[in-house]
N, C-alpha and C positions, 0 to 999 in steps of 0.2 A: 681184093687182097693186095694187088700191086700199089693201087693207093695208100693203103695202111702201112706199107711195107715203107714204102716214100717218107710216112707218118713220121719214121720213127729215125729221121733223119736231123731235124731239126729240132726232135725231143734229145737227144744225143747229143748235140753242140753246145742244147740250153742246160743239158747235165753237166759237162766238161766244165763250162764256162762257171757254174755253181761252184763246182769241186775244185775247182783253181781258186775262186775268190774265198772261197772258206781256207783253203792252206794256205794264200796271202794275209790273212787274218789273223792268222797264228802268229802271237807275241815273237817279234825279230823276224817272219818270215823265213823263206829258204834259207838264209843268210845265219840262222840262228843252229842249221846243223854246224857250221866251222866253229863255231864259237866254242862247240862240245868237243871239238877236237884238235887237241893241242900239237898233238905230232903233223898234222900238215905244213907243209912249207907253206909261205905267204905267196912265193912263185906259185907253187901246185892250186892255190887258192885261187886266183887271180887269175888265173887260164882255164879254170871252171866257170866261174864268174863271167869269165868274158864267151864262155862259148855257149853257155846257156841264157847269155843277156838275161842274166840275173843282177846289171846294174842299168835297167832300161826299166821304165814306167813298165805297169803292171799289165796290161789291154799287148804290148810289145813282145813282154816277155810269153803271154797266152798264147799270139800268134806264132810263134816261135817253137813253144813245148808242140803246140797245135800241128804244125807243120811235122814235127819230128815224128809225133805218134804216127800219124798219117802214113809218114814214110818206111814204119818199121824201126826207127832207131829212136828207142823207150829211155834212152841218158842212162847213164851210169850208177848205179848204188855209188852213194860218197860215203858209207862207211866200208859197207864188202869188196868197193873198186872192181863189182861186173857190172854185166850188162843188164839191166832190169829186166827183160825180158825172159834171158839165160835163164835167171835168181826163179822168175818164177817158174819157167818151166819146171824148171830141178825139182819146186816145193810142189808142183800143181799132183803129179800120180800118187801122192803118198794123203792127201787129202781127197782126192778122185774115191778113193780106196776107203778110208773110215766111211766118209759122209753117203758114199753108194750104199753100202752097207747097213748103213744107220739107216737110210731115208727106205729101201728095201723091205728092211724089218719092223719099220714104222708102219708104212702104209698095208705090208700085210698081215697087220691088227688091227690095224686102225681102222682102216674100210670095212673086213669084215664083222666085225666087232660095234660099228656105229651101226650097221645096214641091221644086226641082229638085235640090236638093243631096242631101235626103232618099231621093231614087227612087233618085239614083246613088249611093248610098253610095260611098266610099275612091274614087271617081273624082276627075282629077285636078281637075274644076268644084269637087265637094264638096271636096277640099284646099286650092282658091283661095279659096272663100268662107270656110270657117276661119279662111285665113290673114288675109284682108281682115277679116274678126271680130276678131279679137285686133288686128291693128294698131291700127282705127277706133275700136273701144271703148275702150283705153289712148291711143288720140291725146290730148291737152289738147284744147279747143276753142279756147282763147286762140292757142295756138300755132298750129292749124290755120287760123284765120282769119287771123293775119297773115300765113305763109307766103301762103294764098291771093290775098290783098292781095298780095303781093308780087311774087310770080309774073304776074297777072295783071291789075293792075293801077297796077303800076310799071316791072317790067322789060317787061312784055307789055302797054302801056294798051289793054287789051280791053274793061274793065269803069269803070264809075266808083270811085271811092276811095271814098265817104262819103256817105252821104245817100239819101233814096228817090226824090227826084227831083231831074231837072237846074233850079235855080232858074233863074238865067242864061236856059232857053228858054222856062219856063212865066212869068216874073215876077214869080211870089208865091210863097210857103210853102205848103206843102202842106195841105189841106182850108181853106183859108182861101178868104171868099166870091169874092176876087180870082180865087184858081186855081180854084176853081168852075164860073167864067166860060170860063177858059180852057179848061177840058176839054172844056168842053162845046161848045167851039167845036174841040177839037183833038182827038176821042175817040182815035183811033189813034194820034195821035202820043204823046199822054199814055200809054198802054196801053202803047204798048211804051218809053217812059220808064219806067215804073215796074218793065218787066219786067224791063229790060236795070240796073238799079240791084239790083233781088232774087237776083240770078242767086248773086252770091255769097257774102252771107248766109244765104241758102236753103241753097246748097250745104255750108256747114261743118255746118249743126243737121241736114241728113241724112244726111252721112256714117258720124257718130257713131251715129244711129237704125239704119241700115240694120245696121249691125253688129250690136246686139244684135237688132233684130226677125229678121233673117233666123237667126238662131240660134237663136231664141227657136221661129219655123217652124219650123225641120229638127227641134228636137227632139220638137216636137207633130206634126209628121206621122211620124216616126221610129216612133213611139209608137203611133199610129191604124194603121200598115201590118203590125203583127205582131201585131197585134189579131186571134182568131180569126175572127169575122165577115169580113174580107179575104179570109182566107183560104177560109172558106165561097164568097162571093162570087164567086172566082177557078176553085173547084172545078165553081160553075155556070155557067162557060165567061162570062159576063159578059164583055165589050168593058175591056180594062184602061183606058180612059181614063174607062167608068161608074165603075169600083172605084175609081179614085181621086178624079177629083172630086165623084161623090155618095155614096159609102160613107165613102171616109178622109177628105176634104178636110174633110167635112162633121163630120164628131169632132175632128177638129185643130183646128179652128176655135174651139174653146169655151175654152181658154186665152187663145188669141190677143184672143178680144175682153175679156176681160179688161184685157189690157195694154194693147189698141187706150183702153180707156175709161177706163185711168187717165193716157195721153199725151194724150187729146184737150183735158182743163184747160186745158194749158200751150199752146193757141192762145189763151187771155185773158193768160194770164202771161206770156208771151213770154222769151227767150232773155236775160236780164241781161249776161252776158260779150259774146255778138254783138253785141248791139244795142250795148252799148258800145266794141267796137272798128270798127263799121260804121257809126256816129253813127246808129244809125236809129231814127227817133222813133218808140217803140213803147212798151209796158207794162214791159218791161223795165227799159230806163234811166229810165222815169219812178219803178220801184220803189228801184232805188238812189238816186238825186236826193234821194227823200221819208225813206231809210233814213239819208241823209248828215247830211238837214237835220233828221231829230226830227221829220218832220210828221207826228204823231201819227193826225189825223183820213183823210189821205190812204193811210197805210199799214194802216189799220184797213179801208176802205174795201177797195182791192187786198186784202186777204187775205183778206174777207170772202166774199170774190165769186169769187176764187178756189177758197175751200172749199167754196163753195156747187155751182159747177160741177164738183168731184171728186164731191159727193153726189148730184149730177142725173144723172152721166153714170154712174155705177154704178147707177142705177136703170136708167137706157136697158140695161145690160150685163143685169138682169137679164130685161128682157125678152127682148133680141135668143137669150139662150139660150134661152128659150121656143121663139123662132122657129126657131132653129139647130135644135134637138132636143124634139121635142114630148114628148117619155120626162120632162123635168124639168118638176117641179109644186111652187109654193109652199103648197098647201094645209097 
């Protein structure tokens, strides 16, 4: 495991090094955020320029951002004038928040609901989940969100329209020192402010998961239950509820974490479509905002760190199948 961990060192630098030459590829490069913004001084311009050796060959200016990241100082948003890092922290708990939730809700239907489809095969459950599969996964999310919006929080105001929290009750913005204050003076009532605002964002990004994870079950335990060992298992009078959840459960499972730990990223990435039809300030719309405006140093950041957490959390997968199945060995 410490060698794989080594692995994932050089798979990391050859990521960087991709995600730099793709944003230098970008018609006018860095250079083409000033071009969008005309209030900068030429001064102002030109002392960015020159501190980010964004007038130095390309390989220059990589060991340079390369160096920076390393050391903790992520360069400046050129349109918000923070610190890239600040930006994200600020945006990261309010997507931590939906996409926990969503992935939460996702997985416990989805697991159990693939595991149940699977035992009954052509029953009419396993026809329903199918059929719920193919809808949810061809649903749009754009489309499902506003329906949901609409439904329930225009014709049906159940839910709120917009936002993660109600301003109007708390008095400030969200994580700001203001509401801070106030939470900590209102824990419940904030708590289910925030819960009763998630409900329906949560709900469109697990729809569409449930659909493929539970599919994605039925066909890995579909797969573990005609496995001869089952049937071994079943020959030695074994209790059908050991044969499935420690014999089959226990093999079906090593796909699914797979899948489980290439979904887990997109809790720092957050849902771009939702968060922008739910205004919810997350990673998300802060990724479109910085894609709209050219902010070079902020898009660099988010992707950075996004890639990084696809390579952490495949290292976790390869443990957890350790765990799962002591039979696999990276020697």
């Amino acid at each position: 495991m410490a060698r794989r961990f080594l692995q994932t060192i050089p798979t990391l630098l050859i990521i960087s090094l991709v995600l730099f030459i793709g944003m230098q590829a970008v018609p006018g490069g860095p250079l083409q955020a000033f071009a969008l913004n005309a209030r900068m001084s030429e001064a102002t311009r030109q002392a960015i320029i020159h501190r980010w050796g964004l007038d130095q060959v390309w390989y220059i200016q990589y060991f340079l951002w390369l160096k920076a990241v390393l050391t903790g100082d992520w360069q400046t948003s050129f349109f918000l004038n923070r610190p890239v890092k600040e930006i994200i922290l600020n945006r990261l708990p309010a997507t931590i928040i939906l996409m926990t939730t969503a992935y939460i809700l996702q997985e416990l239907i989805a697991l159990p609901a693939g595991i149940l489809a699977a035992l009954r095969r052509y029953s009419f459950f396993d026809q329903f989940v199918t059929f719920f599969s193919y809808v949810g996964y061809s649903m749009p999310t754009f489309w499902l969100g506003l329906m949901l919006l609409l439904g329930f929080a225009v014709f049906f105001p159940i839910f709120p329209v917009s936002g993660i929290i109600d301003i109007r009750a708390t008095g400030a913005p969200f994580l700001t020192p203001e509401y801070g204050t106030w939470f900590h003076a209102n824990t419940v009532q904030g708590l289910i402010d925030i819960a009763h605002h998630v409900i329906l964002p949560a709900t469109t990004i697990a729809i569409v998961g449930i659909a493929g994870d539970s599919r994605f079950m039925r066909a890995s335990m579909l797969d573990a239950i005609h496995q001869d060992f089952i049937r071994t298992a079943r020959a030695k009078g074994l209790p059908e509820r050991m044969v499935v959840f420690k014999h089959a459960l226990r093999n079906a499972l090593l796909p699914v974490i797979t899948q489980i730990a290439l979904t887990l990223p997109t809790l720092f990435s957050g849902a771009v479509v939702t968060e922008a039809i739910f205004s919810w300030p997350g990673m998300g719309q802060l990724f479109f905002q910085a894609l709209a405006a050219y902010d070079y140093p902020l898009l660099m950041g988010i992707m950075i760190t996004a890639a990084g957490l696809v390579v952490v959390f495949n290292f976790l997968a390869d443990i957890a199948y350790a765990v799962v199945d002591p039979r696999i060995s990276y020697a």
